[in-house]
N, C-alpha and C positions, 0 to 999 in steps of 0.2 A: 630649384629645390634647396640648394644651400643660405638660401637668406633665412629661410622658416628657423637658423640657429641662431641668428641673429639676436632672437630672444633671448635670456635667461632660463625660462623655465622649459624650454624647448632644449636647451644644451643642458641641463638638469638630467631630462627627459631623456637625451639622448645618451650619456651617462650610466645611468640608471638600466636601462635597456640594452645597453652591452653589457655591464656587467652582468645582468640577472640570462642574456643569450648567451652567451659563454659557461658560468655554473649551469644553466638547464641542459644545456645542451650534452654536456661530458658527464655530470651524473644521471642523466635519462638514460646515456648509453647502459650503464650498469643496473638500472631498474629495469630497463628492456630485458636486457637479456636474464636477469634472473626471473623474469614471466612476475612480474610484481608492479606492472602498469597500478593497478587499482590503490597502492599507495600515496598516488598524487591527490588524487581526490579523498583522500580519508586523510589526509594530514592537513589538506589544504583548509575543511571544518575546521579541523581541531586549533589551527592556525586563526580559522575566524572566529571560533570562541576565546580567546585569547586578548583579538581583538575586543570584542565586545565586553570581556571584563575590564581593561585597558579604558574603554570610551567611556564606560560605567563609573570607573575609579576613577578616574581623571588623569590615567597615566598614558606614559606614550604608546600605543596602540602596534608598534613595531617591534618594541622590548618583552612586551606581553604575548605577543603573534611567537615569537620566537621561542619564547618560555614552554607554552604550552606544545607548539609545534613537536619539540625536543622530547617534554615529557608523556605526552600521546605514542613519538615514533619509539621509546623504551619500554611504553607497555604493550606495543603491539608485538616488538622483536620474543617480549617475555614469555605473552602469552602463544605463541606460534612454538620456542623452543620448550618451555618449561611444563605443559601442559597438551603437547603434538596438534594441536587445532589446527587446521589447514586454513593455509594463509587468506583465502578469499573470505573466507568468514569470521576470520579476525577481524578484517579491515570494514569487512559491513558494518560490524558490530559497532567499532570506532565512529565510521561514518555517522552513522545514523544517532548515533546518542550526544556526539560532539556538536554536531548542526542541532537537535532540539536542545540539549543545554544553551548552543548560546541563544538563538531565538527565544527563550523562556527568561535568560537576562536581561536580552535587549528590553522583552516587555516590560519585564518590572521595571527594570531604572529607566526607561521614554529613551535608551539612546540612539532607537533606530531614524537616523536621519542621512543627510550627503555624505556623513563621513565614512559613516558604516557602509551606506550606498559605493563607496568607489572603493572600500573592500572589499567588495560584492563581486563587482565586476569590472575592477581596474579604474585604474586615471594615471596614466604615465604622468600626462602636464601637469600634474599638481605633485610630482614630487618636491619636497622640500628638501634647502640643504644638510637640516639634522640627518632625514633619511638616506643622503649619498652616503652621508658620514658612515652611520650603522650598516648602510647596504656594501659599502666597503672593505669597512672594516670587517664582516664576519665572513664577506664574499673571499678576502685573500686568503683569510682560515681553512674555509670549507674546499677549496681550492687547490691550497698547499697540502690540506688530508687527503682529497683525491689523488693528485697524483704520486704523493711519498707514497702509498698504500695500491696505486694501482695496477699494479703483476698480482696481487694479493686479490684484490676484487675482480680481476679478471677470470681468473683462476676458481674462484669458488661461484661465480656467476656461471662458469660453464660445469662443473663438477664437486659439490661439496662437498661427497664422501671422499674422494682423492684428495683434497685439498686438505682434509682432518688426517689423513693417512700418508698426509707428505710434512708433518709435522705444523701447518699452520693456525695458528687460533682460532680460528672459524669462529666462534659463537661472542669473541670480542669485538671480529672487524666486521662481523655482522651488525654489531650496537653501533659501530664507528661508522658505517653505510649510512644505515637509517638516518644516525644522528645530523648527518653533512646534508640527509636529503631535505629532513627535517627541517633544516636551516634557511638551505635556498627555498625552500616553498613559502618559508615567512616570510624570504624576503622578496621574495616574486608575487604574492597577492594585492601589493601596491601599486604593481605595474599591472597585470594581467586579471585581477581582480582572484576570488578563491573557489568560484565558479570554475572558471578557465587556464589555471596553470597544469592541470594535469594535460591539457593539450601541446603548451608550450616544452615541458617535460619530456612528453612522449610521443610528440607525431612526429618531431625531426629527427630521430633516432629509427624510427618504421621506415620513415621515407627513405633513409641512407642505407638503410640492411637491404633496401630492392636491388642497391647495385654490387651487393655480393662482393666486396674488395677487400676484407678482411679488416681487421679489429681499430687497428691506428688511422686508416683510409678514411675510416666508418665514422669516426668521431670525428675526423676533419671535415668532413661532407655535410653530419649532422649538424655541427658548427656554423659552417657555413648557409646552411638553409636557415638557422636560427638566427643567425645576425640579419641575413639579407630580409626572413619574417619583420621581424621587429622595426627594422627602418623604415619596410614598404608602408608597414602600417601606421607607422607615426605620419609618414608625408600624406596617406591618405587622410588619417584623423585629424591631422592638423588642417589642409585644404578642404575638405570635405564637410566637418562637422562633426564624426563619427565617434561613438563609444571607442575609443581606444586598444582597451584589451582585449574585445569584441573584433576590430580590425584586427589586429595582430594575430589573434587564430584565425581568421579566415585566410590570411594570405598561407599560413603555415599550411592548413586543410589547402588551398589552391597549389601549393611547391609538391607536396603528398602526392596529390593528382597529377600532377606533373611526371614525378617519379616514378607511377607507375604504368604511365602511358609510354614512359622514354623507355623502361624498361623491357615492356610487355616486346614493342617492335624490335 
């Protein structure tokens, strides 16, 4: 198994995939639990319009992912608080107009090709070293917010009229949530494609809440099934042939099942 890093782009690859297992895995915890699943896949569009202006423009396609990613998750926090619309139909709204805007750019500028292709639906091995660089650098940011902030997002994830009534800023560290989630989802559609991060996001956090161990437990668990995801599926995509981000969730959906068979007995 270990020669497959022998490569370059496979040590890239494996890079790349811990960092982006480690961010999904610890801020999935905090989208789980505030019942805000459907945010992965409505940023993750917005994140691929982004790209597809990026492919269009002739710019880097990850700075762009990240731009729009950020400014979609601030108008979503906006319209949820500043106008009461309930969340699940905010994020429809997002969805669905993010993915036909960019499909309507791709058409006019011709840029739908491989590259947009493996935004689509991942390509670990072809991450480049620009991309560790940015996936690094915004990964230790979104990271270091998570955890200085997280009693605070634990805290309004379970209760947010107490958490307003216990003196906390709610409706900033709300913008500051979004904004970090926003972040890792741009930078997770180059691994796991933007079809598929909302799984990487959120099924290793489902799987880890089956065994009920409380909050700190819970994210080391989720962690853990998200790094052990991510490896399996690189050794199979690597030996095998296979769509990569495609693997990757399916090992995540087989650890799930796992969970909740070990649980049930």
């Amino acid at each position: 198994m270990l020669e497959m890093f022998e490569y370059d782009f496979m040590q890239r690859a494996l890079l790349a995939g811990v960092i982006i297992a480690v961010l999904a895995s610890i801020s999935g915890t905090f989208v789980v639990l505030r019942r805000y699943s459907l945010i992965g896949e409505t940023l993750a569009h917005s994140a691929l319009l982004g790209v597809a202006v990026g492919l269009v423009a002739e710019y880097n396609p990850l700075w762009s992912a990240v731009l729009f990613a950020v400014l979609s998750a601030w108008l979503i926090e906006y319209l949820r608080s500043a106008f009461a619309l309930y969340s699940d139909a905010v994020l429809a709204i997002l969805l669905s107009g993010s993915l036909a805007v960019a499909i309507i750019i791709v058409s006019l500028g011709g840029a739908f090709n491989n590259s947009l292709f493996s935004y689509l639906f991942g390509s670990i091995l072809s991450v480049s070293s620009e991309d560790i660089v940015v996936i690094a650098i915004f990964g230790v940011i979104s990271l270091s917010v998570l955890l200085l902030f997280s009693k605070e997002f634990y805290f309004i994830a379970y209760d947010e009229e107490v958490a307003k009534t216990s003196g906390i800023r709610v409706n900033v560290l709300n913008f500051v949530l979004v904004s970090v989630v926003a972040i890792i989802i741009a930078l997770s559609i180059r691994v796991v494609g933007s079809l598929l991060i909302g799984a990487l996001m959120i099924i290793p956090t489902i799987a880890a809440l089956q065994f009920r161990v409380g909050f700190l437990k819970t994210v080391l668990i989720s962690l853990a099934f998200s790094l052990f995801s991510v490896l399996l599926g690189m050794f199979l995509s690597f030996h095998f042939s296979l769509p990569s981000g495609a693997t990757i969730v399916l090992c995540i959906i087989g650890v799930f099942i796992l969970s909740l068979v070990a649980n049930r007995r």
